[in-house]
C-alpha positions as CSV (number, residue, x, y, z in Angstrom):
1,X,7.1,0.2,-22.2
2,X,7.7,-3.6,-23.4
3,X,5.8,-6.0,-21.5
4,X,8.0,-9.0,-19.9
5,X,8.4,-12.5,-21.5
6,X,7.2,-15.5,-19.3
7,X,10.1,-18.0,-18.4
8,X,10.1,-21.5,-17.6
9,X,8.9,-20.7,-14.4
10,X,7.0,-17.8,-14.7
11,X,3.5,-17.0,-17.0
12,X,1.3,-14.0,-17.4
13,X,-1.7,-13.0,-15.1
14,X,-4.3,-10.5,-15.8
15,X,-3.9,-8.3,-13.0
16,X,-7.5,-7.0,-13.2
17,X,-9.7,-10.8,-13.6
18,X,-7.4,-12.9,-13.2
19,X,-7.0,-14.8,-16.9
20,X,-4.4,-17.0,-16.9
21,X,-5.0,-18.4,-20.3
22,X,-6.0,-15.7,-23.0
23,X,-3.8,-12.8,-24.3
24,X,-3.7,-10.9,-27.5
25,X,0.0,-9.8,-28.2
26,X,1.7,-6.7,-30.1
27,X,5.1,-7.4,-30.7
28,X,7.6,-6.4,-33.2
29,X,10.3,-8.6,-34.6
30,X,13.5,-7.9,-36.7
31,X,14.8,-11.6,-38.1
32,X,16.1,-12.6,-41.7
33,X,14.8,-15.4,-43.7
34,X,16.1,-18.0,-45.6
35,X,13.4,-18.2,-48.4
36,X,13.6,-20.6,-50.6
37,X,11.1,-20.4,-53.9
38,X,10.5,-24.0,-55.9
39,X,10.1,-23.8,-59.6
40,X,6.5,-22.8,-59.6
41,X,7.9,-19.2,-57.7
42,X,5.7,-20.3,-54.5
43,X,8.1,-19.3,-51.4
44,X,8.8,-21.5,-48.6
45,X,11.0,-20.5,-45.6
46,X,13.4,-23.0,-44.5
47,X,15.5,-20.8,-41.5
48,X,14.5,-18.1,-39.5
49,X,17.0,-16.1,-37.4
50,X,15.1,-13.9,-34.8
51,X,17.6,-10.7,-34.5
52,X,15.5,-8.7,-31.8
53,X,12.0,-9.2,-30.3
54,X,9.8,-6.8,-28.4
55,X,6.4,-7.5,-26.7
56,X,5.3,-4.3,-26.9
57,X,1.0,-4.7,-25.7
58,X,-0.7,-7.3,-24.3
59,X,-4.5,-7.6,-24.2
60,X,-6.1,-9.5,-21.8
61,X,-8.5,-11.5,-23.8
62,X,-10.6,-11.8,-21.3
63,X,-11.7,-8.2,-19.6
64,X,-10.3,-6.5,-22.7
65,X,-7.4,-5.2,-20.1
66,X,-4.3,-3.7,-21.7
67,X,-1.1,-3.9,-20.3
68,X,-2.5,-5.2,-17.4
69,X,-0.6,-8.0,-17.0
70,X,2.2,-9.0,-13.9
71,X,4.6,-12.4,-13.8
72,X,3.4,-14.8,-11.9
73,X,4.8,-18.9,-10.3
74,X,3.7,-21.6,-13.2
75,X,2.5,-24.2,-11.0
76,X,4.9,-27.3,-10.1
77,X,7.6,-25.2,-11.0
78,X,10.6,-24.6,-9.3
79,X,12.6,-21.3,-9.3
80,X,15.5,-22.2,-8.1
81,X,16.5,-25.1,-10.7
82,X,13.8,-24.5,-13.4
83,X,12.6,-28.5,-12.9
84,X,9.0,-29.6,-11.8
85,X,8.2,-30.4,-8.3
86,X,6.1,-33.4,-7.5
């Protein structure tokens, strides 16, 4: 089951120590490239365009938790407006 993104005014919490910090993510991506190679062949990309994204694990770097993780408040933030109380 994908794992929810954090927001602008939410963040990840390991629901088993509490890490607020420290996560090792699975995802999988589809995007195309714009690759461009110079004239020695070395490619550099100059546009991505993400197509889909899944979180699909994340591992609490802390306890070694997996998919243990809930959406929590970011601190100062505001959930009504997105913008920073003071």
């Amino acid at each position: 089951m994908p794992v929810p993104l954090p927001t602008a005014t939410t963040r990840w919490r390991c629901t088993l120590c509490g890490n607020l910090t420290r996560f090792d993510v699975t995802r999988s991506t589809r995007v195309v490239e714009f690759v461009h190679l110079d004239l020695g062949g070395e490619p550099h990309t100059e546009e991505t365009d993400v197509l889909s994204e899944t979180v699909e694990s994340v591992r609490c770097r802390w306890c070694n938790a997996l998919d243990q993780v809930e959406l929590v408040d970011r601190p100062g933030a505001d959930a009504t407006d997105g913008s920073a109380q003071g």
